[in-house]
C-alpha positions in Angstrom: 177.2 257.3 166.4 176.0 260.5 167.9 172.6 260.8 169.0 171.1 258.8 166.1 173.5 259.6 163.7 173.9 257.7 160.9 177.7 257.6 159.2 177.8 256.7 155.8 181.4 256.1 154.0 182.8 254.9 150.9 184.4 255.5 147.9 183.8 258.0 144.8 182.7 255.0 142.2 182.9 257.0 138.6 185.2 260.1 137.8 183.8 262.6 136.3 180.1 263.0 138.3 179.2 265.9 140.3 179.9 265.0 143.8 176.1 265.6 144.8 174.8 262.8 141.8 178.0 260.3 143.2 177.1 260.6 146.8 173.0 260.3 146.0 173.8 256.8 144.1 176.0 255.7 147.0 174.3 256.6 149.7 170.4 256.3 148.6 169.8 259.4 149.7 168.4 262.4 147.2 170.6 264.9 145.9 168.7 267.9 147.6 169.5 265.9 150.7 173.2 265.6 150.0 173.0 269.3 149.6 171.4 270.1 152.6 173.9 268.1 154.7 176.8 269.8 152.7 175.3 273.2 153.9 175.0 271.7 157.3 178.9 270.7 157.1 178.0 267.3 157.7 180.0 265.8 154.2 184.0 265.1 154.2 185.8 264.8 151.0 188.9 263.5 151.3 189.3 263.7 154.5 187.9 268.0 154.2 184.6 269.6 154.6 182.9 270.1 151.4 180.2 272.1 150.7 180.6 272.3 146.7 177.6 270.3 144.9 179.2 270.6 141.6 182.8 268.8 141.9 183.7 266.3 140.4 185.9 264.6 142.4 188.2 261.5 141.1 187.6 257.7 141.0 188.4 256.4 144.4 188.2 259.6 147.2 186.8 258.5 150.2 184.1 260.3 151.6 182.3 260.4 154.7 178.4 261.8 155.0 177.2 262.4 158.7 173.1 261.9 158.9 171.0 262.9 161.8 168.5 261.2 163.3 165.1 262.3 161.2 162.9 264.3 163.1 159.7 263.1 163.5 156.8 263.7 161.3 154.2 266.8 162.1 151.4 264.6 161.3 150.5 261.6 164.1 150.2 258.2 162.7 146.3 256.9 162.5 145.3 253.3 162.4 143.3 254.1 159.1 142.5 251.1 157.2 144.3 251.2 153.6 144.1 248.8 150.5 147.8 248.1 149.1 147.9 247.3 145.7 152.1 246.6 146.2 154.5 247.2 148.7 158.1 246.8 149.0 161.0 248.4 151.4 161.5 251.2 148.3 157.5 252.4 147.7 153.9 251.5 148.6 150.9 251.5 145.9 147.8 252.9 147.4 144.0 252.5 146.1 142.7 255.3 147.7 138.8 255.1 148.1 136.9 258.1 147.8 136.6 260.4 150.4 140.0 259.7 151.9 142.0 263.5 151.5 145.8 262.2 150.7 147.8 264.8 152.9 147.2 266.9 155.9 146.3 270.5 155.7 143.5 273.6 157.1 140.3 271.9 157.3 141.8 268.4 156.8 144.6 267.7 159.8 144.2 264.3 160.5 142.1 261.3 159.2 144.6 261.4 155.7 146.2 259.4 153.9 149.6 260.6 155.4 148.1 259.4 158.5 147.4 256.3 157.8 151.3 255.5 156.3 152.7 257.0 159.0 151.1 254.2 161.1 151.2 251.6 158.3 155.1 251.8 157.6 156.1 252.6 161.3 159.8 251.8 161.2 160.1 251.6 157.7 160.0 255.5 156.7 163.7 256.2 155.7 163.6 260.1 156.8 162.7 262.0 153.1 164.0 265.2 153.3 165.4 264.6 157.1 161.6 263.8 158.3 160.1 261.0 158.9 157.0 260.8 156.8 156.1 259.1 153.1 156.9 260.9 149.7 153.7 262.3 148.2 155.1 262.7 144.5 151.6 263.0 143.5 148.3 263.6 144.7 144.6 263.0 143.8 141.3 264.6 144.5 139.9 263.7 148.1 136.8 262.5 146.3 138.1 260.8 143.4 139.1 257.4 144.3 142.2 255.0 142.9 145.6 253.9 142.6 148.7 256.2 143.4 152.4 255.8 144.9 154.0 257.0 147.4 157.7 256.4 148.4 159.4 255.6 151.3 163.0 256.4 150.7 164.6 259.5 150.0 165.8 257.5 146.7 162.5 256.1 145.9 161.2 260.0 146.3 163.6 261.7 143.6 163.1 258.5 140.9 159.3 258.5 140.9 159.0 262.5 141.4 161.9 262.6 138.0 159.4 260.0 136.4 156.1 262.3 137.1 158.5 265.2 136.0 158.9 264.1 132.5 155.8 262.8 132.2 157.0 258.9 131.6 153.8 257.7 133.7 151.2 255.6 133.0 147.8 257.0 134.1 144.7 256.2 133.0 141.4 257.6 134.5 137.8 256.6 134.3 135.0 258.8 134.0 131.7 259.2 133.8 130.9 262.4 131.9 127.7 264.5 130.6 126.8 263.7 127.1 128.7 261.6 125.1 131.7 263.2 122.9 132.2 263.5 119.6 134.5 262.8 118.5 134.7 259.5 120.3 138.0 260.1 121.1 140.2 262.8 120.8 143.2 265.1 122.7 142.5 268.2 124.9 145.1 270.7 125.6 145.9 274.1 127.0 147.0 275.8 129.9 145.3 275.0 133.7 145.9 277.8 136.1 143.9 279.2 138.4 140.6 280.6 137.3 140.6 284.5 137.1 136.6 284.5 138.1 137.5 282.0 141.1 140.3 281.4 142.9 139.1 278.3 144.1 138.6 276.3 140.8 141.2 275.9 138.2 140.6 276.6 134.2 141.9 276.4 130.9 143.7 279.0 130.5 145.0 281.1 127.4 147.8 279.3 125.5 149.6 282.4 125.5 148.6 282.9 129.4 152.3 281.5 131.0 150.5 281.7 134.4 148.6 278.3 133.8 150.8 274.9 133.1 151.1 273.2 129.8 148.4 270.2 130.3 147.3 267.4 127.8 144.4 264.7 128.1 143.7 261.9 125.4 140.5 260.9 126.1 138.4 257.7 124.3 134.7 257.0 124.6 133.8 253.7 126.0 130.3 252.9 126.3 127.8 255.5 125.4 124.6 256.0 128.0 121.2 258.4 126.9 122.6 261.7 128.3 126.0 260.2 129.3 128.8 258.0 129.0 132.1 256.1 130.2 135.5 257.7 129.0 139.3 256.8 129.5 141.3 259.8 129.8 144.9 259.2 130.0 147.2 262.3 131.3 150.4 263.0 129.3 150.9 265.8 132.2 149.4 265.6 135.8 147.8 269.0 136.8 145.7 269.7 139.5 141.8 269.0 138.2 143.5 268.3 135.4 140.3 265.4 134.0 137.7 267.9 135.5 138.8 270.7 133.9 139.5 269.4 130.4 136.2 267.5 129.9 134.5 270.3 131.3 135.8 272.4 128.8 134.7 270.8 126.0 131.3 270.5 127.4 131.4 267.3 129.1 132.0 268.0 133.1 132.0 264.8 135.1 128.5 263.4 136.6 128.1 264.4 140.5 131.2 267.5 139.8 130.3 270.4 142.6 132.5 272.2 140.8 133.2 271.9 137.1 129.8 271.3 135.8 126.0 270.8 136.8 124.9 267.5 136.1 122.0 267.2 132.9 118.6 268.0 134.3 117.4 264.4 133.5 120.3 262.5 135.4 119.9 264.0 138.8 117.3 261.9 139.9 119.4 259.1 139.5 122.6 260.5 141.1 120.0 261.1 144.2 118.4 258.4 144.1 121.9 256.3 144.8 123.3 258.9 147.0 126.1 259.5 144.6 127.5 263.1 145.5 131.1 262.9 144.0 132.6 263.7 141.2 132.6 259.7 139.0 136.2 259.2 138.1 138.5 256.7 139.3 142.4 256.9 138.5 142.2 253.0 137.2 145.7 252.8 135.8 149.1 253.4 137.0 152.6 252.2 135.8 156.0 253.0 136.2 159.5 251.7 136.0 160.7 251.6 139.7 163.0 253.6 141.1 165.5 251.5 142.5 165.5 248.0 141.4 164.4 249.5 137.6 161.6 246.8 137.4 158.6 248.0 134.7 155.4 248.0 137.0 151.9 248.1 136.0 148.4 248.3 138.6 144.9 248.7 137.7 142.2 249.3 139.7 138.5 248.1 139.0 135.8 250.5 139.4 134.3 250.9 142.7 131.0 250.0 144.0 129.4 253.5 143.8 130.5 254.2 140.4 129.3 250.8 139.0 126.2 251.2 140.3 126.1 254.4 138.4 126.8 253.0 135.5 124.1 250.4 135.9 121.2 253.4 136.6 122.4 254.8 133.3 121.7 251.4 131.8 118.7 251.4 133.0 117.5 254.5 132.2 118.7 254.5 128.8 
């Protein structure tokens, strides 16, 4: 060891695999970290420095990868109370209440979720990316509130981020939209980018527009309200806004939206009268296969407080 370096050694186990995918799967680490330490000459081949990601080297050459100590994270850890849906040494499932921004940045430094695993898993982050801190591989709003995962290993990081890359997620959102949509359910697709009247919101872009991002929502009606009603939109991408913008654009923004839509002139009283100033949707469902052990997992989340009592005023009043 020198000063906290870790030495990791063993043996090529398959010919014929690029020497960066051989050493990730023997080592845990990602591949973009194996590179890194390559170009910091900290992997021997054989005996030799080797910096070529590509090679496939044969069945049985020893290797040898040097790992420094991580650095520590920018962010402090924060004693921020959390609800963990699951937890293992690999990943932590999060249901994120409302209000709770998910990682640091201007405006938001501290008080986030980053915060709050830092602290949590103290001793348990595996250095991602040569830093101590937990893999976001996906974020949601600060004011939506729900499940979402975050890994802990630089392992974990590159098989959920893969998983979220090729869109083999299960999410499921719950919303509480203007008007109630017809038909009852129904796909909505098209390219979000950022808006060319706002830089601040995102829209739904032209499909022939290749500055926005291919995104698709299936969304289903679930109980009709006078004015409103409950939907399940499940993403088959993951887009930022992506919920808020679709059912905005086909005329059914989210109740309590600042952004995406004004709320019917007949339901504000209600949304003041309960204080609700969010937008109402709740990321409800979220499943996986995970990363390391290959295990099929499945969370859901039940509505929180606020948005049930929503849905009871619209009862009411309907």
């Amino acid at each position: 060891m020198n000063g906290g370096e870790r030495i990791i050694e063993g043996a090529i186990g398959a010919a014929g695999v690029r020497l960066d995918k051989a050493l990730a799967e023997a080592s845990g680490l990602s591949r973009e970290r194996i590179k890194a330490l390559m170009g910091e000459g900290r992997v021997m081949l054989g005996g030799k420095e080797v910096h070529q990601a590509s090679l496939k080297p044969d069945l049985g050459t020893a290797f040898t990868i040097r790992v420094p100590e991580a650095a520590p994270a920018v962010a402090q850890a924060q004693d921020i109370p959390l609800t963990v849906a699951f937890e293992d040494e690999y990943l932590i499932v999060i249901d994120k209440p409302a209000g709770l921004v998910v990682h640091p940045a201007a405006g938001n430094l501290d008080g986030t979720l980053v915060n709050a695993l830092l602290h949590h898993c103290k001793g348990e982050l595996s250095g991602i990316g040569g830093v101590i801190r937990p893999g976001i591989v996906h974020r949601i709003d600060k004011e939506t509130s729900g499940l979402l995962v975050v890994a802990k290993t630089d392992k974990a990081h590159e098989g959920l981020a893969q998983q979220f890359a090729d869109h083999s997620i299960e999410r499921a959102y719950l919303a509480v939209v203007a008007g109630v949509p017809k038909p009852p359910a129904g796909t909505v697709s098209g390219h979000i980018g950022r808006s060319d009247h706002d830089r601040k919101k995102m829209a739904v872009l032209h499909e022939l527009n290749q500055r926005g991002k291919h995104a698709v929502t299936h969304y289903r009606l679930l109980k009709a309200f006078t004015g409103a009603s409950l939907v399940e939109c499940r993403l088959e991408t993951g887009r930022t806004h992506q919920v808020r913008v679709h059912m905005a654009s086909i005329g059914h923004a989210l109740l309590g939206d600042p952004v995406y839509g004004r709320s019917p002139t007949r339901l504000r009283p209600i949304l003041q009268a309960i204080r609700f100033t969010r937008q109402a949707l709740h990321a409800a469902v979220l499943g996986f296969v995970h990363p390391v052990t290959g295990d099929e997992l499945r969370f859901e989340s039940t509505l929180p407080a606020d948005m049930e009592e929503l849905l009871v005023e619209l009862g009411r009043s309907s």
